[in-house]
Structure formats: C-alpha cells, structure tokens
C-alpha positions in Angstrom: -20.8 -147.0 -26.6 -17.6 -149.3 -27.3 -16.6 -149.0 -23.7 -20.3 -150.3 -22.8 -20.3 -153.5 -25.5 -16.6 -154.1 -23.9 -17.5 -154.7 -20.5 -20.7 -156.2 -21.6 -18.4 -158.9 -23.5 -16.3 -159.1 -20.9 -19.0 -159.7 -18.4 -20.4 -162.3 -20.8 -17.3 -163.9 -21.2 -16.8 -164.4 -17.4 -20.5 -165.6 -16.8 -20.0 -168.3 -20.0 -16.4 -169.3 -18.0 -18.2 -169.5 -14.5 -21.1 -172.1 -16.3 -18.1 -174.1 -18.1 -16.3 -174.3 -14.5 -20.1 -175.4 -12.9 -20.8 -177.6 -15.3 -17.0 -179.1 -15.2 -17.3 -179.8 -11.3 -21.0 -181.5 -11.8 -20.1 -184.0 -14.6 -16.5 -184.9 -12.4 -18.9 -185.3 -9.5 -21.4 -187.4 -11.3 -18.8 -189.0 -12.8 -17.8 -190.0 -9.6 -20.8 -190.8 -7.7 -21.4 -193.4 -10.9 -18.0 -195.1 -10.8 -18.7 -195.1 -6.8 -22.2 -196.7 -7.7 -20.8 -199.5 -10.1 -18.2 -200.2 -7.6 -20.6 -201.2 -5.3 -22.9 -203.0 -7.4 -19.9 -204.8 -8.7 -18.5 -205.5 -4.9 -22.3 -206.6 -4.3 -22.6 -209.2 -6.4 -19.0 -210.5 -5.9 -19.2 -210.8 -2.5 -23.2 -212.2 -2.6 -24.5 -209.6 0.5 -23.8 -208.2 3.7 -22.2 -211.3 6.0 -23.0 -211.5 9.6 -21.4 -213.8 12.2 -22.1 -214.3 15.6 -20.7 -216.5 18.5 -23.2 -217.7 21.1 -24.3 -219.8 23.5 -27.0 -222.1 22.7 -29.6 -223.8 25.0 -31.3 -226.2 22.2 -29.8 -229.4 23.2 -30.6 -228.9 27.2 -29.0 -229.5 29.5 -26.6 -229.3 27.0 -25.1 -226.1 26.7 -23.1 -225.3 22.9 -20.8 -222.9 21.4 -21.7 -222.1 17.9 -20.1 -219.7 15.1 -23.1 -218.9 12.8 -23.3 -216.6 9.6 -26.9 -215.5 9.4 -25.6 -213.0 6.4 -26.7 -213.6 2.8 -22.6 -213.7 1.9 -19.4 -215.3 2.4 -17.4 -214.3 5.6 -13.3 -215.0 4.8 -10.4 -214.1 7.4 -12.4 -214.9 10.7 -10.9 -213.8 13.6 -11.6 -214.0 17.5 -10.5 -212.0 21.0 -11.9 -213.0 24.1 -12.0 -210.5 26.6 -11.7 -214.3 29.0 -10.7 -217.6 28.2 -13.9 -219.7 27.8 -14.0 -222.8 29.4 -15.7 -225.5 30.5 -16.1 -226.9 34.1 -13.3 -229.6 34.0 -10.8 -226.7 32.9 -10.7 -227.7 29.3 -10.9 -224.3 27.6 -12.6 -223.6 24.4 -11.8 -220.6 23.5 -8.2 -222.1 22.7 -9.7 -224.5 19.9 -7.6 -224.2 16.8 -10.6 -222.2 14.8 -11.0 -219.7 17.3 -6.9 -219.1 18.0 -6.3 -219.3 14.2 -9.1 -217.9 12.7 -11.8 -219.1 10.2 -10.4 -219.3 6.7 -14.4 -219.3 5.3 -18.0 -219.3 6.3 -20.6 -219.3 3.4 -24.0 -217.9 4.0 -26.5 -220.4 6.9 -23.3 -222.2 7.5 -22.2 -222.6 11.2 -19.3 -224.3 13.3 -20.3 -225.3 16.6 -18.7 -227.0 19.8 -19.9 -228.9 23.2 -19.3 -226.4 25.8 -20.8 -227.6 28.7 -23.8 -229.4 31.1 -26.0 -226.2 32.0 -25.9 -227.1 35.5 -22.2 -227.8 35.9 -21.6 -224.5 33.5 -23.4 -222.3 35.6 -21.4 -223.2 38.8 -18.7 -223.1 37.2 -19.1 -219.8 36.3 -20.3 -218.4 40.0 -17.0 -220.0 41.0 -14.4 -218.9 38.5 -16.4 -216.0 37.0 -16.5 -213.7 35.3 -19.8 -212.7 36.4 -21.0 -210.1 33.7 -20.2 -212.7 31.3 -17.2 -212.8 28.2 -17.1 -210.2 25.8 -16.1 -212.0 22.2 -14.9 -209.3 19.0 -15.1 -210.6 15.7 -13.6 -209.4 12.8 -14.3 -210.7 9.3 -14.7 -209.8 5.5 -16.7 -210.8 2.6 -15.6 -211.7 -0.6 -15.1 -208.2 -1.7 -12.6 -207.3 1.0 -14.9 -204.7 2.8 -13.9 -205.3 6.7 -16.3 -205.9 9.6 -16.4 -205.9 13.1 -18.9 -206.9 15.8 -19.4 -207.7 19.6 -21.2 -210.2 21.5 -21.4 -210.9 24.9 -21.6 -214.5 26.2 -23.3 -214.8 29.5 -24.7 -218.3 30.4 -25.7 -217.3 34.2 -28.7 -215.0 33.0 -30.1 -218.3 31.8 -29.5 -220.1 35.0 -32.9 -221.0 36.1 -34.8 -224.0 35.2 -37.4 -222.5 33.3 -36.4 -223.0 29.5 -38.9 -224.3 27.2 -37.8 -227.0 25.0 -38.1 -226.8 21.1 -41.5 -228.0 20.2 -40.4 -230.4 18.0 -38.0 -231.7 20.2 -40.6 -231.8 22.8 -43.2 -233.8 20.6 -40.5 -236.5 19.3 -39.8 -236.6 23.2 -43.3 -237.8 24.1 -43.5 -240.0 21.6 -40.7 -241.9 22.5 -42.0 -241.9 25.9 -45.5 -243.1 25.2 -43.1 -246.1 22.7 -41.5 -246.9 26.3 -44.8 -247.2 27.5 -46.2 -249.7 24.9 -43.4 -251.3 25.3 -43.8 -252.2 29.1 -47.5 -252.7 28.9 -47.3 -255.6 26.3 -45.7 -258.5 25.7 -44.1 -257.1 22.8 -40.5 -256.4 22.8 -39.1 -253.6 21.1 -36.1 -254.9 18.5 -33.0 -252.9 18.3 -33.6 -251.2 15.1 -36.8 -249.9 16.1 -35.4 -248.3 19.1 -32.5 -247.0 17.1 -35.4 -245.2 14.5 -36.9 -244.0 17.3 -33.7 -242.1 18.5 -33.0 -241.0 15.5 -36.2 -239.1 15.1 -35.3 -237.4 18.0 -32.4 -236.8 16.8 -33.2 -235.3 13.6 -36.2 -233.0 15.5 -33.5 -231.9 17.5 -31.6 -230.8 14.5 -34.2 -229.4 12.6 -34.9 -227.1 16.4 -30.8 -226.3 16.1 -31.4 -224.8 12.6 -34.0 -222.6 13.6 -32.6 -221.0 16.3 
C-alpha cells in the first residue's frame, strides 16, 4: 500500500508541476500579446493612422497635365523618399523627377496635404512620350514612415499615354464656372455695357477657385 500512495504522490506531484509550467507559458504569452497590444495602441495614437502617399498624374487642370505627391492617409508621413525607374520629364527636356523634393526626399506630409508640380500640356506630353518613351509608362517606389517609425513602401505607375485621347470629361464645377464665364462674354458683346476689370478678374477667379475645389476632390 505505501508503494501505491508513493507513486500516486509522485504522479500528483508531476501533473501539479506540468499545470504550473502550462499556466507559466500562458500568462508569459498573455503577457506578451498585452504589452504587444499597448504598443500598438500607443504607436496608433502617436502616429494619428495608417499614412498613404501616392505620386500621380493628374488631368484636372486640362490640357494641363500635373504631378502631385498626395497623402490620402489619416497620419503624418516623415522621411519621403523617391526612385524612378525613368527620369520624368517634360517635353522641352526640363526634367521633374530631379526637383529638389523628389532627389532629397520629403521631410513631412500631414494627413490631406499634397505637393504638386506643372508637368506638362497633355498634347505636347503625350508626344513626347511616343518619341522618347518609355511606352509602358515610369514606375515610381515610395518609401515613407509615420510618426511612430513603422516603414512603408508602395508603387505606382505613371502612364500619361493611356489617357491620350480627347475624351476626358471636365470637373463639373469647372465645367459650370466655364459656361458662365462664357454666357458673361456673351452679355458682354450683346450690349453696350462694358465689362470693368475687376469684374472680369471676379469672374476668373471663380473659375479659379471651382477649379480648386475639382483639384481637392480628386
């Protein structure tokens, strides 16, 4: 009978060790999954959210054709950096993609906010491009951070020809200050009345301002 409650204490002792090692492991794993947890939260609300930027063509401002840096993320993007795969350029030779902000980098771009350059006529850009190439268009990589220090990387591909046709709608707004500017002109020529300075200058600067508002949105 002592030889039984011997190995039956022995027995017990190794199961109670094997639950002390089981529920060791747990509580240093749920230990860690918290502090992982907190870490985030805490790298979440330094950094504000997720940032995103993007480099693209943009066909607003027809025939006007821009280069803009946008960061549609809800955080701050720090440490911007660029690599063409080709030099972008425009059709007098003058070449964008060797802008200070793009060689250098972008120190900071806060959430909405956007840098943006005159790249070319749309006409003159896409001839350009038939000429010089490159026909499948120039891959740009762009590496950033938020405010946190977690990395990112993307790719986007700028490709002007596939918009080559003349068959792009114009903003609405734009097109609605457009017409009314153009039904002005006509008042203007079908009375004696002649238009003063300033109220040709308000009515270009409604235009203006549509077009802006259109540039935001897109």
């Amino acid at each position: 009978m002592s030889e039984d409650v011997a190995i039956a204490q022995i027995v017990t002792a190794i199961i109670t060790v094997f639950y002390a090692l089981v529920f060791a492991i747990g509580y240093h794993f749920l230990i860690k999954v918290n502090r992982e947890t907190l870490r985030e939260m805490r790298e979440q609300r330094i950094s504000g959210g997720r940032p995103q930027v993007t480099i693209e063509a943009r066909y607003g401002r027809l025939p006007t054709v821009d280069l803009a840096v946008r960061n549609f993320g809800g955080g701050v993007a720090k440490d911007i950096t660029f690599d063409f795969s080709a030099p972008i350029e425009d059709s007098s030779g003058f070449v964008l993609s060797e802008l200070p902000y793009f060689e250098e980098g972008i120190n900071f771009l806060g959430p909405g906010e956007e840098v943006a350059s005159i790249w070319d006529d749309r006409d003159n850009l896409v001839s350009s491009l038939r000429e010089k190439g490159p026909d499948g268009g120039i891959l740009v990589r762009v590496r950033y951070q938020d405010l946190a220090g977690e990395s990112y990387e993307t790719d986007w591909r700028i490709n002007p020809l596939i918009y080559q046709d003349d068959r792009h709608v114009p903003p609405q707004n734009l097109r609605a200050a457009e017409t009314l500017l153009s039904a002005l002109t006509r008042v203007y020529k079908n009375t004696s009345w002649e238009p003063t300075e300033e109220t040709i200058g308000r009515s270009r600067r409604s235009l203006d301002n549509a077009g802006a508002n259109d540039r935001c949105l897109l």
